[in-house]
C-alpha positions in Angstrom: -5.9 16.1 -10.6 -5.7 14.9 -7.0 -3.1 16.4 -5.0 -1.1 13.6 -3.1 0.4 15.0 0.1 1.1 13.2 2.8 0.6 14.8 6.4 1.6 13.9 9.7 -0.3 11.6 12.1 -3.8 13.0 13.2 -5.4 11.7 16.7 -8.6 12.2 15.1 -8.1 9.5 12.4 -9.5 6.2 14.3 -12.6 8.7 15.3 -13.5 9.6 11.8 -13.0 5.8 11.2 -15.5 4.7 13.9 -17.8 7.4 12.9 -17.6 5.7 9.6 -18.0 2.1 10.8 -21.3 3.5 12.0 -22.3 4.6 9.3 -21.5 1.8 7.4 -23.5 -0.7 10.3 -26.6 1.7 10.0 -27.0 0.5 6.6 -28.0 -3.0 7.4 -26.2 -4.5 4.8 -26.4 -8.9 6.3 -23.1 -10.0 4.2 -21.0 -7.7 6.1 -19.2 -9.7 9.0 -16.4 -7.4 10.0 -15.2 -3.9 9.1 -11.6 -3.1 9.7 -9.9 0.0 9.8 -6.5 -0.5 7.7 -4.0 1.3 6.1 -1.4 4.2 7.2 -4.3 6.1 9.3 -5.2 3.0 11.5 -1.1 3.2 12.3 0.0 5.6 15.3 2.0 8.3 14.4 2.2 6.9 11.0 2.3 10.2 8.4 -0.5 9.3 5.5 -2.3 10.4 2.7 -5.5 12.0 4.9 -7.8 9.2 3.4 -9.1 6.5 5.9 -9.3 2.8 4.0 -11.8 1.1 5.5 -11.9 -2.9 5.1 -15.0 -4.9 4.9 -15.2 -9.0 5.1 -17.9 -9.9 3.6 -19.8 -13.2 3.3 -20.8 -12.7 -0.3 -19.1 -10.4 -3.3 -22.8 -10.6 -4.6 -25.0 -9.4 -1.9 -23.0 -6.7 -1.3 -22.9 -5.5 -5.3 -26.8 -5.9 -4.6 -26.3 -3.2 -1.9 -24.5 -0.3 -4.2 -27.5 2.1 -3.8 -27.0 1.9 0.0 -23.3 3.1 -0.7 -24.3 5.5 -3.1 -26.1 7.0 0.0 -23.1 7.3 2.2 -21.3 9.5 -0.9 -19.6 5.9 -1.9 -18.5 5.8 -6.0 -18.5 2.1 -6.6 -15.3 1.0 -8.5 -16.0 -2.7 -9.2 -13.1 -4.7 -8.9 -10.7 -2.2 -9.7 -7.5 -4.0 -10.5 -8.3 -6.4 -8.0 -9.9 -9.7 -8.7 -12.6 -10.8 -5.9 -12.6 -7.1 -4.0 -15.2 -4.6 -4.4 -13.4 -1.0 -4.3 -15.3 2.0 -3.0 -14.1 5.9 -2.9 -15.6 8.9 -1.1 -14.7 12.2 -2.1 -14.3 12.5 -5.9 -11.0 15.5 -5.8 -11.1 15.8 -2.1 -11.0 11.9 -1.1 -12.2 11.1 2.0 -12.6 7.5 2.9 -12.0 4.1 0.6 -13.0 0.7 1.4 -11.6 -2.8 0.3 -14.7 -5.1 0.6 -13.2 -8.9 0.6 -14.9 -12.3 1.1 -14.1 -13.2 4.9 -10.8 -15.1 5.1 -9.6 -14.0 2.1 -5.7 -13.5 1.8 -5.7 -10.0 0.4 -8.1 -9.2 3.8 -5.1 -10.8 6.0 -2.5 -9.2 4.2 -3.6 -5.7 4.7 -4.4 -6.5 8.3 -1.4 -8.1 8.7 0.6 -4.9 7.2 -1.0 -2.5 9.7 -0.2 -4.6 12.5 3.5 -5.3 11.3 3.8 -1.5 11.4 2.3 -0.9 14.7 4.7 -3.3 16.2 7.8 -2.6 13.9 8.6 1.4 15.0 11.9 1.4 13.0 9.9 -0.2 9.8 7.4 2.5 10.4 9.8 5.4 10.4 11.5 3.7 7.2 8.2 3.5 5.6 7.1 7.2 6.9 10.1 8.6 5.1 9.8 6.8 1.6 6.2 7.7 1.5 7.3 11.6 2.2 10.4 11.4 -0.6 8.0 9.7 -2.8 5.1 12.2 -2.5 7.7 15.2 -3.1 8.5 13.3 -6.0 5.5 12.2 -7.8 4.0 15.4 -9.3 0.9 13.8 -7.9 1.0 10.9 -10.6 -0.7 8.7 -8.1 1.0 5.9 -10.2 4.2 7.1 -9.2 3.6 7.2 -5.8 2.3 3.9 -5.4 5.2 2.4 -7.8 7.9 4.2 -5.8 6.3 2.5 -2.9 5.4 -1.1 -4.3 9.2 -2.6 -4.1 9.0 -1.7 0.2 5.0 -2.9 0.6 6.0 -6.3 -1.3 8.7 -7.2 0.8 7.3 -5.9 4.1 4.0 -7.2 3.2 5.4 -10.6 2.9 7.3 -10.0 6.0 3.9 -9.2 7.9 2.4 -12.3 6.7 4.9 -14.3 8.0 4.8 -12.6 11.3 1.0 -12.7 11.5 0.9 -16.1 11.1 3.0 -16.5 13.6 1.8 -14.3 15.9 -0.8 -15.3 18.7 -3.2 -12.1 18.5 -5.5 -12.4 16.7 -6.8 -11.2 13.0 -9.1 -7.7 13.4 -9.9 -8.5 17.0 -12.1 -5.6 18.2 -13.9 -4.6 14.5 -16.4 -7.5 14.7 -19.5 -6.2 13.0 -23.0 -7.5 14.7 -23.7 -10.9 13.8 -27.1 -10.9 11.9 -29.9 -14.4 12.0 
């Protein structure tokens, strides 16, 4: 069973994320188009669960299943879908995770969502902190059901996700600016 502890910020987390954007480029996989860094490690100061999630946009769902050997060579487990119709879920680190990444089609709401969730976060600093402390009580409180943990978070992510969505749309900046992957002919 996984232990799920969650540990304070660490300055290294966008580094071991770029090292792993890389990584991921270096396998010259065409569909990808952009590869985001998302989740409570791509949040300053944000205490997590040590695990980078990695986002891909991808132009095709198929290409990229094609690819699964590639990710196999990384230390990727491919997941399928994984409770989440039109995403391709893959986990590094079978008891010790490491690094998981969302693979969406590009544009797809669930991409803009999670974006837009990390973003909310960065500029919300008293959401952050409320967010920071449920994730804490609800990791004490789990007995590392991972289940638990996500359920005694899902009630605060659905309304703040929502929330985010709104104020992304709003928002002038733009969606992942900065995680462009290299355009391929």
């Amino acid at each position: 069973m996984r232990k799920i502890k969650v540990v304070p910020y660490n300055s290294e987390w966008p580094a071991l994320f770029e090292e792993e954007k890389r990584a991921l480029l270096n396998l010259d996989i065409p569909t990808i188009r952009r590869i985001h860094h998302i989740g409570s490690t791509a949040v300053d100061d944000l205490a997590a669960k040590p695990i980078i999630d990695i986002l891909l946009e991808v132009d095709s769902l198929e290409s990229l299943d094609q690819n699964q050997k590639k990710f196999e060579e990384l230390g990727y487990e491919s997941m399928g879908e994984f409770g989440i119709e039109g995403r391709r879920y893959y986990r590094k680190g079978k008891e010790i995770r490491t690094h998981q990444i969302h693979a969406f089609l590009v544009s797809d709401s669930h991409s803009f969502r999670h974006i837009a969730f990390r973003d909310y976060l960065i500029k919300n600093k008293d959401i952050k902190k409320e967010y920071e402390d449920l994730k804490r009580k609800v990791a004490s409180q789990c007995e590392n059901d991972i289940d638990r943990y996500c359920d005694g978070k899902n009630d605060f992510i659905q309304i703040h996700e929502r929330l985010a969505v709104d104020w992304k749309k709003q928002s002038s900046e733009p969606v992942g600016l900065g995680n462009v992957a290299p355009r391929r002919a």
